[in-house]
N, C-alpha and C positions, 0 to 999 in steps of 0.2 A: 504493500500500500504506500511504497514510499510516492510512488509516481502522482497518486490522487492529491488533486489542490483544488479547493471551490475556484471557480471562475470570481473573478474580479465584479465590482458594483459596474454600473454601465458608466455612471457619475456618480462619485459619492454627494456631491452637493444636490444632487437633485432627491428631491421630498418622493418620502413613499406614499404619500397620500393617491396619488393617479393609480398607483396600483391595488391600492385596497378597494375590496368590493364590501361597502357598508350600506348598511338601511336602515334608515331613523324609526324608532319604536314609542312614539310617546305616550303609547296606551296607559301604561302606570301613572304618567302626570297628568293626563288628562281626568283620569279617573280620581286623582289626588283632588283635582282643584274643584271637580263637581263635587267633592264634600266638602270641599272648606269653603263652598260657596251656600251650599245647603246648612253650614253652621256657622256660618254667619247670620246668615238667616234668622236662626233659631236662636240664636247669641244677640240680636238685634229685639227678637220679639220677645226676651227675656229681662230685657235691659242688664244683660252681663255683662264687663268690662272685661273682664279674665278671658273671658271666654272669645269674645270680641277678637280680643289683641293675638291668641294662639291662634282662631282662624285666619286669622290676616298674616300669621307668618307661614302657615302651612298653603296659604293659596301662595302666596310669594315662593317658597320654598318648594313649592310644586313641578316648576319650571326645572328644577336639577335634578329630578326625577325621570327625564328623557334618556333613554335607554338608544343604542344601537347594537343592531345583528348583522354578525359577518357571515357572508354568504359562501367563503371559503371552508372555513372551520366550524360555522356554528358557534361560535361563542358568542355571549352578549354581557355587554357591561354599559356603565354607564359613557352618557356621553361627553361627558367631560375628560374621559381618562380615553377617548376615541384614539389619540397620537400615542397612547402607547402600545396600543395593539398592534403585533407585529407577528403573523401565524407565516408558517413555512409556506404555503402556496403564494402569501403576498411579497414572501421576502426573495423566493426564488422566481418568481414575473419581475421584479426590481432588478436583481441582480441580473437575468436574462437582457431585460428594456426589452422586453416583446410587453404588449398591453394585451388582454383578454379581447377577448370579440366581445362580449356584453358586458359593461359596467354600467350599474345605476348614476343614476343625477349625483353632481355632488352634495354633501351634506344640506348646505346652505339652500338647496333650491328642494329639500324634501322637506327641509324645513318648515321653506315659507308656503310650499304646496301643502303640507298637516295643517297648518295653521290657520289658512282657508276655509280648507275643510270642516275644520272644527268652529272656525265661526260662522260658516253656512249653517252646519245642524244647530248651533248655539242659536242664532238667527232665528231659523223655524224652530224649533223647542217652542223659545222665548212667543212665535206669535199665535203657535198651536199653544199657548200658557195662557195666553192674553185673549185670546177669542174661547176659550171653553169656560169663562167668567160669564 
C-alpha cells in the first residue's frame, strides 16, 4: 500500500458548500413557533407576564430550531452547524471537482421558498380563522 495517496483537493481555497447536497427541514421550528404562538395567546388571555415573556422567547428561539438533511449520508442536524458537515461522498465530489448531476437550491433560496410557504398557509389559516366567527 505504499503506492496508494488520496488524490489532491481540486483547490483547496474553494468552499465545499457547491458540493454538499443539503435540504432545509424547518418542520420542528415551524411546529415550535405555532405553540409559542398559541401560548401566547393563552399567556395574553391570562394576563401572565411569566408566561408572556417564555413564549416570546420560545417563538424567537424557534427560528434555531431549523434543521437540514443531507441527501448523501442521511444525517440531519441543525442548521447552524450546516458548515461542518463534511460526509465522505461530499468530500470525495470536492476532492474529485466533478459536481453531481442533481443538486438542490442553495440553502438560502429553500429558505426563503419554506418561508413563503408557511406564510401562505399562515395566511389562509388566519382567514379560514376569521370567517368561521
Amino acid at each position: 500500500m505504499s503506492g496508494w495517496r488520496r488524490p489532491p483537493p481540486s483547490d483547496p481555497a474553494e468552499p465545499i458548500d457547491t458540493y454538499r447536497r443539503l435540504v432545509a427541514n424547518p418542520l420542528l421550528a415551524v411546529a415550535t413557533a405555532v405553540l409559542a404562538v398559541l401560548s401566547l395567546r393563552l399567556s395574553l388571555r391570562w394576563d401572565n407576564l411569566y408566561a408572556f415573556l417564555a413564549s416570546l422567547g420560545l417563538l424567537v428561539g424557534s427560528f434555531l430550531l431549523i434543521q437540514f438533511h443531507c441527501l448523501d449520508c442521511g444525517a440531519t442536524g441543525w442548521l447552524l452547524n450546516r458548515s461542518r458537515h463534511r460526509c465522505p461522498p461530499a468530500v470525495t465530489r470536492w476532492r474529485s471537482g466533478r459536481m453531481d448531476r442533481w443538486r438542490p437550491p442553495a440553502m438560502s433560496t429553500q429558505l426563503a421558498i419554506w418561508m413563503q410557504v408557511v406564510a401562505a398557509l399562515g395566511a389562509l389559516g388566519l382567514i379560514l380563522f376569521v370567517l368561521s366567527r
